[in-house]
ROGULO-798317 format. One record per residue (C-alpha): chain; x, y, z. Coordinates in steps of 0.05 Angstrom, whole numbers, plus 5000, padded with zeros to 4 digits. Each point is the difference from the previous one (the first is absolute). Example, Ala and Ser with C-alpha at 12.3 -4.5 7.8 and 13.67 -1.06 7.14 Angstrom:
REM residues 2
<rec chain="A" xx="5246" yy="4910" zz="5156"/>
<rec chain="A" xx="5027" yy="5069" zz="4987"/>
END
This chain:
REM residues 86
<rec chain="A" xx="5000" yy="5000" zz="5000"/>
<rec chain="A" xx="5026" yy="5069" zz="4982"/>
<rec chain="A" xx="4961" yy="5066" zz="5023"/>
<rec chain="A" xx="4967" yy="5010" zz="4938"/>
<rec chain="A" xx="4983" yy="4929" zz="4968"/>
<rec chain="A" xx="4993" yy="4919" zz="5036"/>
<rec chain="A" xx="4980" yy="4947" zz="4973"/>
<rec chain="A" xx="4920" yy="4983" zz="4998"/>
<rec chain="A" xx="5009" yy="4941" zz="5040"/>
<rec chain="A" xx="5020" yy="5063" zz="5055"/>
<rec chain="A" xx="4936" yy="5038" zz="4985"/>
<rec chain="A" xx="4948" yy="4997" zz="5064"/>
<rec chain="A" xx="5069" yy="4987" zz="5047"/>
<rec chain="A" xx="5040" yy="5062" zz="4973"/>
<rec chain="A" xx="4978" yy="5067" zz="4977"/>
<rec chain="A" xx="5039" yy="5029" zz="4936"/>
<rec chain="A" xx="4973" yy="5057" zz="4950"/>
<rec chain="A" xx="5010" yy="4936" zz="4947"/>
<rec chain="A" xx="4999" yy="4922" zz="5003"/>
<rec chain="A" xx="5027" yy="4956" zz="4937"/>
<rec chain="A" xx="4988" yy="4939" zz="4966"/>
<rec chain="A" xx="5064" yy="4963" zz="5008"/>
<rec chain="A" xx="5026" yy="4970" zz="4917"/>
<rec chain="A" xx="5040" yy="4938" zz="5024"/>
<rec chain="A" xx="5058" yy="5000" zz="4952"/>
<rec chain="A" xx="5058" yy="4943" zz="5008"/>
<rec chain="A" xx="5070" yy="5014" zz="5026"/>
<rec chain="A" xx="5056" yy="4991" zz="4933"/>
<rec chain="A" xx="5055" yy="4949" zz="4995"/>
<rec chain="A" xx="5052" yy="5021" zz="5052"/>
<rec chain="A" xx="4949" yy="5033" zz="5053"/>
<rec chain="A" xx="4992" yy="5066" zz="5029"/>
<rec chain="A" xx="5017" yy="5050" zz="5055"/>
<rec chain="A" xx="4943" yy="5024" zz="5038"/>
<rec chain="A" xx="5024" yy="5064" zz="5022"/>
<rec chain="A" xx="4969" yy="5060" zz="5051"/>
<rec chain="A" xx="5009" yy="5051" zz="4953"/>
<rec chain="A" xx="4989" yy="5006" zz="4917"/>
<rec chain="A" xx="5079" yy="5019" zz="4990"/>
<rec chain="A" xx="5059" yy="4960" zz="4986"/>
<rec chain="A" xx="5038" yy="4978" zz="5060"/>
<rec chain="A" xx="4939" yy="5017" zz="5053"/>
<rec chain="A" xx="5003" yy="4947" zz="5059"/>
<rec chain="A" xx="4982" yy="4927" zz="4977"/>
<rec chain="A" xx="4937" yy="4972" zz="5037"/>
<rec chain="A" xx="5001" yy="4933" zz="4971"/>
<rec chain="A" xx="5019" yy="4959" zz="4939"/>
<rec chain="A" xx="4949" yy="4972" zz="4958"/>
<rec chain="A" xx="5003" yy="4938" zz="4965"/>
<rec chain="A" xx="5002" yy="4984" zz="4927"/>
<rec chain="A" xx="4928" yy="4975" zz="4987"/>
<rec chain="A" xx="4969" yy="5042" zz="5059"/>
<rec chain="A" xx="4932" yy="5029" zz="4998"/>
<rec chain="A" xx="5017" yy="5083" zz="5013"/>
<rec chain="A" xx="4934" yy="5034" zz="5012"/>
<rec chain="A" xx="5005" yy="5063" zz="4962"/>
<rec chain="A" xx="4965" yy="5065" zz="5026"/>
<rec chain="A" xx="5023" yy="5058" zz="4970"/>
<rec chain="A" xx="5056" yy="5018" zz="4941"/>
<rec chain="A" xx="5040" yy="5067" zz="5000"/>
<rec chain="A" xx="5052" yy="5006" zz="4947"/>
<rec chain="A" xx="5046" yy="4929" zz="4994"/>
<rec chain="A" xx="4974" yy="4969" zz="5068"/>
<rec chain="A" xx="4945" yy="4966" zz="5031"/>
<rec chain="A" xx="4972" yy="5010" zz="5074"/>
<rec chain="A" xx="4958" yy="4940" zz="5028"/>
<rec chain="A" xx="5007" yy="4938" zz="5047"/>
<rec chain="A" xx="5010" yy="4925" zz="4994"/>
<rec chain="A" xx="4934" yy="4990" zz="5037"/>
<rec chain="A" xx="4940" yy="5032" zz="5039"/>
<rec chain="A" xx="5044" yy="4989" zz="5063"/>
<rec chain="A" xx="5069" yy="5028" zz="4958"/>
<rec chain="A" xx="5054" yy="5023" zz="4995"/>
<rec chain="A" xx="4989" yy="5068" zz="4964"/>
<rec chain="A" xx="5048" yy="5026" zz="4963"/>
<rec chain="A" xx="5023" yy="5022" zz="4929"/>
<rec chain="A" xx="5021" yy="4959" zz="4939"/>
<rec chain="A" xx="5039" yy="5022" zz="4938"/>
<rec chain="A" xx="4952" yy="4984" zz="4944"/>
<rec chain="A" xx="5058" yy="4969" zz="4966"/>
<rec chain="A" xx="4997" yy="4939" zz="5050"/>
<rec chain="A" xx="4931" yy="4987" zz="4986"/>
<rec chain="A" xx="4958" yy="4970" zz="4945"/>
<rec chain="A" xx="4978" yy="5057" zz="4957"/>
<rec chain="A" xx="4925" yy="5029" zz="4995"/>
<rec chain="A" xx="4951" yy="4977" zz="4954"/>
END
């Protein structure tokens, strides 16, 4: 959850201005970082496998902010380490 968007599984439990649909895309060969911030370097959360379902929330510029689940981790994604959009 962020202060502006969560996900609607969150909505009823957590007030936001905005709740989203999560698009499950799939973690690429090699797997991801799953970082606090949407910049290069920003402190590593957790690793995500290759194959791993990544939750996706919200895109701004190259990188993806969502969770691995309902329950988490939250974090960001570079959209080059996931499947691309339809």
């Amino acid at each position: 959850m962020r202060g502006d968007l969560a996900h609607i599984g969150l909505a009823g439990k957590h007030f936001v201005p905005h709740y989203a649909v999560p698009q499950p895309r799939t973690v690429m060969p090699g797997g991801a970082s799953l970082l606090a911030e949407a910049e290069v370097g920003a402190e590593e959360l957790c690793t995500l496998m290759e194959g791993d379902s990544f939750e996706v929330l919200d895109v701004a510029g190259n990188w993806a902010w969502g969770c691995l689940s309902l329950e988490g981790p939250v974090g960001y994604v570079h959209l080059d380490r996931l499947e691309a959009f339809a």
